[in-house]
C-alpha positions in Angstrom: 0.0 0.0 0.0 1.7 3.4 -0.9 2.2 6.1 1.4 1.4 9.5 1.1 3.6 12.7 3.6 0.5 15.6 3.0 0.4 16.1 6.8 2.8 15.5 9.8 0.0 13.4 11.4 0.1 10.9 8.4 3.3 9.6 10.2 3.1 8.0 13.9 6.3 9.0 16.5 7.8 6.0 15.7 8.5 7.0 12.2 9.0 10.2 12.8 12.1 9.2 15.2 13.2 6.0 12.3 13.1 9.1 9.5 15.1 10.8 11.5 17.7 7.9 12.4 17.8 7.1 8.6 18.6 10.7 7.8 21.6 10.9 10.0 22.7 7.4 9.0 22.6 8.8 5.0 24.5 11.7 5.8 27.1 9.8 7.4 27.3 7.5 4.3 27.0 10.8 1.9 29.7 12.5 3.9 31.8 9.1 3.4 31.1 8.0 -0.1 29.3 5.0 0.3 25.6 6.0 0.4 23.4 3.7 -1.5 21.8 4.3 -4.7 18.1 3.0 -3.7 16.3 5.2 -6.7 18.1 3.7 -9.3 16.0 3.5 -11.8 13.3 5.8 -10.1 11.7 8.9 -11.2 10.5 11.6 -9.4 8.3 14.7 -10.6 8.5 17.9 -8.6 5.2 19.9 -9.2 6.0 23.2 -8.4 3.5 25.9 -8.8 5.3 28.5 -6.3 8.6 29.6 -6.6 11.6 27.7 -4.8 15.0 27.6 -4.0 16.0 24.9 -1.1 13.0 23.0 -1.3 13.5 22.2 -4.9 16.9 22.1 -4.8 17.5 19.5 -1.6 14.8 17.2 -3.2 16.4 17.4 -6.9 19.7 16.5 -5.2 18.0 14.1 -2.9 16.7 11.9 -6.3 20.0 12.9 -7.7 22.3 11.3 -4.7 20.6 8.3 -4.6 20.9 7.6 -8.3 17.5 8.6 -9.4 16.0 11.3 -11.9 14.1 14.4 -11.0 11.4 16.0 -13.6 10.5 19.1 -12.5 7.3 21.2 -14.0 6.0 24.5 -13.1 2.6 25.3 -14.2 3.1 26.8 -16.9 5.0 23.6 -18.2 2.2 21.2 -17.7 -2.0 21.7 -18.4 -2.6 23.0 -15.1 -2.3 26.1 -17.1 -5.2 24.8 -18.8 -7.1 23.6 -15.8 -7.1 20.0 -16.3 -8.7 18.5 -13.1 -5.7 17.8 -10.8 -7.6 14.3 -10.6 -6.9 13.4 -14.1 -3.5 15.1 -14.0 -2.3 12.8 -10.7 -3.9 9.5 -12.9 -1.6 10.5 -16.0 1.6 11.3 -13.8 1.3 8.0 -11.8 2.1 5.7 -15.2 5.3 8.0 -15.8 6.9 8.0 -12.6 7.1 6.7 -8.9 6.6 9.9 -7.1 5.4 13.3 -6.7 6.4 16.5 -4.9 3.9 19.3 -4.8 4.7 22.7 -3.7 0.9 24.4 -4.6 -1.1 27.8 -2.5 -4.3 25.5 -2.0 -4.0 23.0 0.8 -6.4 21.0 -0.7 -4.7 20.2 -4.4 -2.5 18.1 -2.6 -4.7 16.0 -0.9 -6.6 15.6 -3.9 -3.6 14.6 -6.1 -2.9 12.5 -2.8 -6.3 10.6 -3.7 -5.9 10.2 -7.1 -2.3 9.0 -7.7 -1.1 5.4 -7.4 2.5 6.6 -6.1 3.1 8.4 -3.0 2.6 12.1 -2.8 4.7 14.5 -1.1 3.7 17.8 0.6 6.5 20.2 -0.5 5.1 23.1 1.0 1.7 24.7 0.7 -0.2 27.5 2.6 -1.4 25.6 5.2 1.4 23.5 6.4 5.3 22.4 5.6 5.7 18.9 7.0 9.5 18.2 5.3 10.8 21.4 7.0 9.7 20.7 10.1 11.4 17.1 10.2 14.7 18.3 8.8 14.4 20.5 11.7 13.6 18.0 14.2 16.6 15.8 13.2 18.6 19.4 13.3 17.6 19.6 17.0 18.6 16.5 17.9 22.3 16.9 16.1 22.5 20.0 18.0 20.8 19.4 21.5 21.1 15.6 21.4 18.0 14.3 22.1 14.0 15.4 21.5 13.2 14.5 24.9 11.9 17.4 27.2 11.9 20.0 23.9 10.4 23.4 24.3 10.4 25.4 21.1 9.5 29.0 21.2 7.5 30.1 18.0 7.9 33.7 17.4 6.3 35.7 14.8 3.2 34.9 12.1 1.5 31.8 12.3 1.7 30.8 9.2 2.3 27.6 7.9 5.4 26.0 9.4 3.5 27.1 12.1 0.6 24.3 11.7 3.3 21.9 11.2 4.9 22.6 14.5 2.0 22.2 16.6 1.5 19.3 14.1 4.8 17.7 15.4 4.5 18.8 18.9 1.1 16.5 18.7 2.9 13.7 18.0 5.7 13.5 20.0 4.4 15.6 22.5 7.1 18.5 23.3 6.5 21.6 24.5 5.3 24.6 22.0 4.8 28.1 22.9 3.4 30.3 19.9 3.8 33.9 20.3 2.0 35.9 17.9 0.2 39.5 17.3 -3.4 39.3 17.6 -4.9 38.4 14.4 -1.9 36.6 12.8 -2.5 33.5 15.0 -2.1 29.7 13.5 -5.1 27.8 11.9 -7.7 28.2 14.8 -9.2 24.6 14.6 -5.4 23.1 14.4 -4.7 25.3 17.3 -7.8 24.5 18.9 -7.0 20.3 19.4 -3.5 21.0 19.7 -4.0 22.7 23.0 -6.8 20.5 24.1 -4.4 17.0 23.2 -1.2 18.5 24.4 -2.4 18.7 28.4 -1.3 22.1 28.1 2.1 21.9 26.6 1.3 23.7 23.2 0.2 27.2 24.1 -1.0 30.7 22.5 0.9 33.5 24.1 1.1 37.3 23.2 4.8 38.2 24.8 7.7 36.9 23.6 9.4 37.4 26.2 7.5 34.9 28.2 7.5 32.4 24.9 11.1 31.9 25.0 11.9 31.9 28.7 12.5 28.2 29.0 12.9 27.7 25.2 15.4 25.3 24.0 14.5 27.1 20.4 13.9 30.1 19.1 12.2 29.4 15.5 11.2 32.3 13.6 10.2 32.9 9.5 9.5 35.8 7.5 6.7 38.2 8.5 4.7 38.4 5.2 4.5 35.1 3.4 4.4 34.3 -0.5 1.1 35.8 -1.5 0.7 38.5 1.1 3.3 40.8 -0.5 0.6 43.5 -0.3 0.0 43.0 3.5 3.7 43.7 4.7 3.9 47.3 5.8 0.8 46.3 7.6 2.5 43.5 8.9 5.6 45.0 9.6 3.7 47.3 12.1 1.5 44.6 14.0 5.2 42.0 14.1 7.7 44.9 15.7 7.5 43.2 19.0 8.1 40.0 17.4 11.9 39.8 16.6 14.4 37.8 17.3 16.9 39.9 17.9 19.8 40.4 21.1 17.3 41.7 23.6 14.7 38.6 22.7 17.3 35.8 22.6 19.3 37.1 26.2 15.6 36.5 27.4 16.1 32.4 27.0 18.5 30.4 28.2 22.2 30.4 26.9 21.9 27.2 25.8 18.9 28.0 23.2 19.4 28.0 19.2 18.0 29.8 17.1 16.0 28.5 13.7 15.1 30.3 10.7 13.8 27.8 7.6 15.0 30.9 5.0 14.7 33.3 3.2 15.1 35.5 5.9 14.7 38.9 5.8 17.9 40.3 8.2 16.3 43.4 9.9 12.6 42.2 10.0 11.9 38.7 11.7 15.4 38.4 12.7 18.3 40.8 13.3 21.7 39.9 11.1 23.9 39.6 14.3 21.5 37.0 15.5 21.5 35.2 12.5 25.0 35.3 11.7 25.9 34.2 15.5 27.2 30.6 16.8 23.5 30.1 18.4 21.6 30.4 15.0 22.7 27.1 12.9 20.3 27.8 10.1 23.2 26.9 7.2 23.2 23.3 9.5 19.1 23.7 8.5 19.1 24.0 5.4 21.4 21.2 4.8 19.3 18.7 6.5 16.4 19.6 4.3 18.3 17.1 1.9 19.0 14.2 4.4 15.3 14.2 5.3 14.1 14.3 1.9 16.9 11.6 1.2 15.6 9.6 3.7 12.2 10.0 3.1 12.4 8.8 -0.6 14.5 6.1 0.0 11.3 5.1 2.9 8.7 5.7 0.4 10.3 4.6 -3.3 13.4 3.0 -2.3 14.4 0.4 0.1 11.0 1.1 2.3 12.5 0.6 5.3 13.1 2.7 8.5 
């Protein structure tokens, strides 16, 4: 039976922690020249109808390092364009190739592409939730803090949709989450709504952030106005001035605490350049893991299937 990543909550705790394991144990073997080429003779298409630079690239390579082949398409280069029914389109695609990556606006194209194709479907990113950059994340905690056990990550800023897929995470393997954001730019309310009730009261809503990262282990912040709200960011840029991690923010956590940023940043808005460019923001370490995940998770999906 294939498997599908649309959501975080499509994978239990135990495979979150065995995609993890398997990332590391790839990069190891990438780092010393013997990684396996488990998509030989696989093809992935990358659907992407937004604009990309790590996400695409760390999945191309991903294919690429494990002896596959990437297609990638933008709308424009497939009938989309046209408005073929993404249910047809998914039907068509799934007798070419073994996977696909979709990076769309509309949560629910890639569920429905998710329904309709025969391979596994990935969630590269859409407006409601970012499930591959919040496990390259996680296994970027561990790497730096050790262990996931007893986790607090501070969430400062718009609740946008790496947002979702933190309280998503935080759900499953039940760490601690405190969201700090203006009023009005709060995560999805029903997602927020069951991840406070299921969490016993370790996912919370907060408006300091002061009091969001006292404790934290991380500080994880992202850009203030998202793809598609271009025209909302002097508005946001006013409501978000409390909101950045910057010296006086991070001295309020504890000197152990990282910093996280999934990039593009914008230095001087969400985040202050000496922050960024400081030992206790590894976001270069990030943005690497992005292809170990994805490495791992297509060799679980297409490749050797095992965790």
């Amino acid at each position: 039976m294939k498997r599908d990543l649309i959501s975080i909550l499509d994978l239990s705790a135990g495979e979150i922690s065995g995609l993890i394991a398997k990332a590391e144990k790839m990069k190891a073997e990438l780092a010393a020249g013997v990684l396996p080429k488990t998509l030989a003779g696989k093809i992935v298409g990358l659907v992407f109808l937004k604009p990309s630079t790590r996400t695409r690239i760390s999945f191309e390579s991903a294919v690429f390092r494990l002896g596959g082949q990437a297609i990638f398409m933008t709308g424009q280069d497939t009938q989309i364009s046209r408005h073929e029914p993404l249910a047809d389109m998914a039907r068509v695609l799934a007798r070419y190739i073994d996977a696909i990556v979709v990076r769309t606006f509309a949560h629910s194209d890639v569920e429905e592409l998710a329904k309709f194709a025969s391979v596994p479907v990935i969630n590269a990113l859409t407006d409601h939730s970012h499930p591959c950059q919040v496990l390259a994340d996680l296994l970027t905690i561990r790497e730096k803090r050790g262990s996931l056990e007893g986790l607090m990550v501070a969430w400062v800023g718009d609740g946008n949709n790496v947002a979702n897929s933190w309280m998503k995470a935080a759900l499953r393997l039940g760490f601690s989450l405190n969201l700090a954001c203006p009023q009005g730019y709060e995560p999805d309310s029903e997602l927020l709504d069951r991840a406070v009730r299921e969490s016993n009261g370790k996912v919370r809503l907060m408006a300091d952030p002061e009091e969001a990262v006292s404790g934290a282990d991380v500080l994880y912040t992202d850009v203030w106005a998202s793809m598609g709200q271009e025209d909302e960011a002097r508005t946001r840029q006013q409501a978000f001035q409390r909101y950045q991690i910057n010296s006086h923010l991070l001295s309020c956590a504890p000197p152990h605490a990282i910093v996280l940023h999934c990039l593009p940043a914008h230095r001087g808005e969400e985040i202050t350049d000496d922050v960024i460019e400081s030992p206790r923001a590894p976001v270069f370490d990030q943005a690497e893991n992005r292809l170990h995940l994805q490495m791992a998770l297509l060799d679980w999906l297409i490749g050797s299937k095992e965790l």
